[in-house]
C-alpha positions in Angstrom: 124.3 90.3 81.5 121.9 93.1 82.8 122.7 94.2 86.2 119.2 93.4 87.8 118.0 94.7 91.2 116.4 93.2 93.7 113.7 95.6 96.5 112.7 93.7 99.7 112.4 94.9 103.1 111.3 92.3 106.0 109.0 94.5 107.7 106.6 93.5 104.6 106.3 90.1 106.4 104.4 92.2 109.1 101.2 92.9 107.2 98.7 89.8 108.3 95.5 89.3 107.1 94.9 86.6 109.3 95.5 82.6 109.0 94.8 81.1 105.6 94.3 84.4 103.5 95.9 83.5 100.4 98.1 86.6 100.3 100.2 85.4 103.4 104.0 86.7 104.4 104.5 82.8 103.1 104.7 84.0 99.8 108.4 86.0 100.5 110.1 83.8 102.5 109.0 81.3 99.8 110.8 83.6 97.1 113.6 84.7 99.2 114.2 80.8 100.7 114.4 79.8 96.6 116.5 82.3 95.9 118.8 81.9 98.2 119.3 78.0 97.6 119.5 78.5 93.6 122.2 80.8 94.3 120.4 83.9 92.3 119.7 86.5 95.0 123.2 86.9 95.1 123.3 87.9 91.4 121.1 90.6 92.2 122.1 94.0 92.8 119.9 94.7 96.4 117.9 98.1 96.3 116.9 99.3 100.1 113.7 100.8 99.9 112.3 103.0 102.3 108.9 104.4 103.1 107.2 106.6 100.3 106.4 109.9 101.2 103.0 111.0 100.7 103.1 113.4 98.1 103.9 110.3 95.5 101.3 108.4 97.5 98.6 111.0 96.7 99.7 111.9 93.1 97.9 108.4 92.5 95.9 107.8 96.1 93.3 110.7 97.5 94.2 112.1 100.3 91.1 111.4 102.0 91.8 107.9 101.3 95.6 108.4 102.8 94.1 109.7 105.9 91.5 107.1 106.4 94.0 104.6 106.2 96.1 106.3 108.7 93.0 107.1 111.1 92.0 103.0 110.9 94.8 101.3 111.0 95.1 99.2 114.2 97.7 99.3 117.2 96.7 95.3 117.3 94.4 92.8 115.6 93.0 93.4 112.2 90.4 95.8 111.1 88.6 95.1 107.8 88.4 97.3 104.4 86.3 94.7 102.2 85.6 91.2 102.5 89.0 90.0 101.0 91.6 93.1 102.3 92.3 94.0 106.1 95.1 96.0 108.1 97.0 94.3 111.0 99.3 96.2 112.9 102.1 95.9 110.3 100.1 96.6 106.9 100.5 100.9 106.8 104.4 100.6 107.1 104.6 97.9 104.7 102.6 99.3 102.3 104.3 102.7 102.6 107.3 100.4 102.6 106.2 98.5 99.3 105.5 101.8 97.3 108.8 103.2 98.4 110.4 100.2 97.4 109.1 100.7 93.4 110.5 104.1 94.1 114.0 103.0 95.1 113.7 100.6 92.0 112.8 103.7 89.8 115.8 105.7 91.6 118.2 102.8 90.7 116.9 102.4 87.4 116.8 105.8 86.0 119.9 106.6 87.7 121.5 104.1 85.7 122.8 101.8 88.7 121.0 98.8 87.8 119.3 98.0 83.9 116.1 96.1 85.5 114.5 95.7 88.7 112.3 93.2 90.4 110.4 94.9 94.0 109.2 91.6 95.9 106.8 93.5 97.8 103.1 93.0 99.3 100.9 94.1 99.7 99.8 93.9 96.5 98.8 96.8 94.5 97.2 97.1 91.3 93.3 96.4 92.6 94.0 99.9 94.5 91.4 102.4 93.1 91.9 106.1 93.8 90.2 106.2 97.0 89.7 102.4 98.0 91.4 99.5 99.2 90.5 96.0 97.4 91.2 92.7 96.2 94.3 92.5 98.9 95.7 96.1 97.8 96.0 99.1 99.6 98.5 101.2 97.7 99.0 100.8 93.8 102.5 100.4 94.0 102.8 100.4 90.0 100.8 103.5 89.5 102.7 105.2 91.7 106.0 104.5 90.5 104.6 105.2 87.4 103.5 109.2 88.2 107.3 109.0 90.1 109.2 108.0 86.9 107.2 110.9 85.1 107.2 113.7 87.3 110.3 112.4 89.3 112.6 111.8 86.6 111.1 113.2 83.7 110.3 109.8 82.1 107.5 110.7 79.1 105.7 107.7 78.0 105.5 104.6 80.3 104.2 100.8 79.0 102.3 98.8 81.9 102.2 95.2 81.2 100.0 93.4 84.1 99.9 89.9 83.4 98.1 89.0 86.5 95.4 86.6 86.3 92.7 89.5 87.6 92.4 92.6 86.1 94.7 95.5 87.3 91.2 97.5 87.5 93.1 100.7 89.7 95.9 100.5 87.2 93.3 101.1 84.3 91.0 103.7 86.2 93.9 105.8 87.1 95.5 106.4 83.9 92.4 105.6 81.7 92.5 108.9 80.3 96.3 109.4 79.9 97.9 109.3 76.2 101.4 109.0 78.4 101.0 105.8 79.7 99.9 102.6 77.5 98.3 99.8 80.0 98.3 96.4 78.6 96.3 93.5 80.4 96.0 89.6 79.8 93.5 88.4 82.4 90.7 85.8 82.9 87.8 86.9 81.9 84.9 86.9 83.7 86.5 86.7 87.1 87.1 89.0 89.9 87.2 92.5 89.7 84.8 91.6 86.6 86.5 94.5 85.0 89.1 94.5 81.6 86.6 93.9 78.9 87.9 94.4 75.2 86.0 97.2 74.6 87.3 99.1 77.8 89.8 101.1 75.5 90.2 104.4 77.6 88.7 107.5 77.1 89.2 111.6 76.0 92.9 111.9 74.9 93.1 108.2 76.5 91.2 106.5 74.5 93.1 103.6 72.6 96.2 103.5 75.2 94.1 101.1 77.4 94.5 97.5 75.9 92.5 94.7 77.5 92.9 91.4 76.6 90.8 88.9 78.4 91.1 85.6 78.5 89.1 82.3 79.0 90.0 79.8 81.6 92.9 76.9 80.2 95.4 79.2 78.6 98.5 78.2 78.7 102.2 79.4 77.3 101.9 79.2 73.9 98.3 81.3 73.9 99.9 83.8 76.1 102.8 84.4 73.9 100.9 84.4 71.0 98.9 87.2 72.5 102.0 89.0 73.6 103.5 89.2 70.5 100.5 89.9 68.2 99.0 92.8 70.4 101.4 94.1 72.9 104.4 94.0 70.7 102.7 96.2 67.9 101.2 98.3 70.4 104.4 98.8 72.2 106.7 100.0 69.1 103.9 102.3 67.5 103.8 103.4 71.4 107.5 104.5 71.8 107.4 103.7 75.6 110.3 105.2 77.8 110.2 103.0 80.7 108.1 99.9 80.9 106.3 98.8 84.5 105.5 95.1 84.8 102.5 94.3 87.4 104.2 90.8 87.8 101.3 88.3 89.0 102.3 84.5 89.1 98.3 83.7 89.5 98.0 82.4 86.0 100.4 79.7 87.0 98.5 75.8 86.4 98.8 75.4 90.0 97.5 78.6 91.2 94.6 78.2 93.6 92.6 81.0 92.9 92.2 81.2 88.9 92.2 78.7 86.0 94.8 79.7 83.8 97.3 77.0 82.3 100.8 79.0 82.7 103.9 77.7 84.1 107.3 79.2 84.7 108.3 78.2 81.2 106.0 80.6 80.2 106.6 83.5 82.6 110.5 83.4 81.2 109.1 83.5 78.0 106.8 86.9 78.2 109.4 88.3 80.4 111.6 88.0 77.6 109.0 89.8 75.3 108.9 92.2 77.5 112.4 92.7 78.3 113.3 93.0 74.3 110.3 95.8 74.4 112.3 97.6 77.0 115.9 97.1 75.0 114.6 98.2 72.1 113.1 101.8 73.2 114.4 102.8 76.5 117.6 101.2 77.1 116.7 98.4 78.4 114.8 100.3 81.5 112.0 97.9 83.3 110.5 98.4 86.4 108.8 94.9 87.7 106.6 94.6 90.8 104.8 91.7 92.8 101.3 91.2 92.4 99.5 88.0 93.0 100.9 84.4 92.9 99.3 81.7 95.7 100.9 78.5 94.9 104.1 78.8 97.2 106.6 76.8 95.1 104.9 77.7 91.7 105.2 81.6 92.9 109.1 80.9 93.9 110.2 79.1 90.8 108.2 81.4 88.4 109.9 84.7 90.2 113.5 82.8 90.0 113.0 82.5 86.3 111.3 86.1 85.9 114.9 87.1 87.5 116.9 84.8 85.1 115.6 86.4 82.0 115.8 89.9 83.4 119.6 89.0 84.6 119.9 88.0 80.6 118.2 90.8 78.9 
């Protein structure tokens, strides 16, 4: 049994983007309140997180962008960055909360504490572009962890598996012309950000470590593994990763209510699994996973539980 932690910090439940937004502090005490009746949270090794400092913020984030952020955010109500993303009086900390917390994940990993982790963290991250906050994201929490792991601890090549039902467009742009870091991406396609076509490959010394593979509305389990192991796997063992990163969306869940994907938690057990054996066979069994999107409250809780389970039997 891999010891498997566990990141989450309750001032992340202060960040409010106002009554029925989808990306509601519902979705954590959904996860934690399923957790806690299965009995897994206390198989999980808890990892405190505290707030990122900004130098690993702005090895990802401008610093323009840092201190706009900063500058707007609100001593009350809720002041708007784009149509779907606003800051209440909570969001700054929590989001300097949530990119510490993949940090404290990376710590405990690479420190050799815990073999896995799992950050249940928000807000969200991987929409995040270098210097602008969208699709619900402020800080890209795996990018971050991500330049941490490398110029932290000396990690060389990282794997970045987003399996969110939207394209992990800030994920892409920021490492798009990277050789160190492989990004994967199963997405619906065309949907929101409209980015992560097949030909989007990366580019200069890059080029061929960005692997998009979109998707049409209706795919279920068996496409999705499929998929996993005849592209990623390949692409992972010619790829020699060191650590892998998992941008863990539950949005391609049947019952999500923002996409039209066919997964279900089945399935999530299953590519976790892929993943997991990607991790165990080239870098000791080191994965990083962190929250993305999932809006179905019970279909996000039971999909995280069995994310865990497989991760707590890699």
């Amino acid at each position: 049994m891999a010891h498997t932690g566990f990141v989450y910090h309750p001032d992340y439940l202060n960040h409010d983007m106002g009554s029925g937004h989808p990306e509601s502090p519902e979705r954590l005490r959904a996860i934690l309140s399923r957790l806690q009746t299965s009995g897994v949270l206390d198989r999980l090794d808890r990892i405190e997180p505290v707030a990122a400092a900004d130098e690993w913020v702005t090895a990802v984030h401008a610093t323009s962008y840092v201190r706009h952020l900063k500058a707007t955010a609100p001593d009350n109500g809720r002041v708007f960055l784009d149509p779907d993303t606003s800051m209440s009086a909570g969001s700054l900390t929590a989001a300097y909360l949530a990119a510490g917390g993949a940090l404290a994940a990376a710590d405990a990993i690479l420190e050799g504490r815990v073999n896995n982790a799992f950050c249940a963290v928000r807000p969200p991250g991987h929409h995040a572009e270098q210097a602008r906050a969208m699709g619900f994201c402020l800080f890209n929490n795996v990018a971050i962890a991500t330049r941490y792991l490398q110029r932290r601890h000396g990690v060389g090549r990282v794997l970045i598996v987003d399996w969110d039902v939207h394209h992990g467009n800030g994920t892409q742009h920021t490492f798009y012309d990277d050789p160190s870091v492989l990004f994967f991406s199963t997405h619906q396609f065309p949907y929101y950000p409209g980015t992560g076509r097949a030909t989007e490959e990366g580019e200069g010394k890059g080029r061929g470590t960005t692997i998009n593979v979109p998707m049409p509305p209706g795919q279920g389990d068996e496409e999705y593994r499929e998929v996993f192991e005849r592209i990623l796997v390949p692409a992972a063992e010619a790829f020699k990763p060191h650590c892998v990163v998992v941008s863990a969306g539950f949005d391609a869940h049947r019952d999500d209510p923002l996409a039209g994907m066919a997964l279900t938690e089945d399935g999530y057990a299953a590519l976790t699994a892929i993943v997991a054996g990607i991790a165990r066979r080239h870098c000791q069994g080191r994965l990083l996973s962190c929250l993305e999107g999932g809006y179905h409250l019970n279909a996000l809780s039971t999909s995280v539980e069995r994310h865990l389970l497989a991760l707590l039997e890699a």
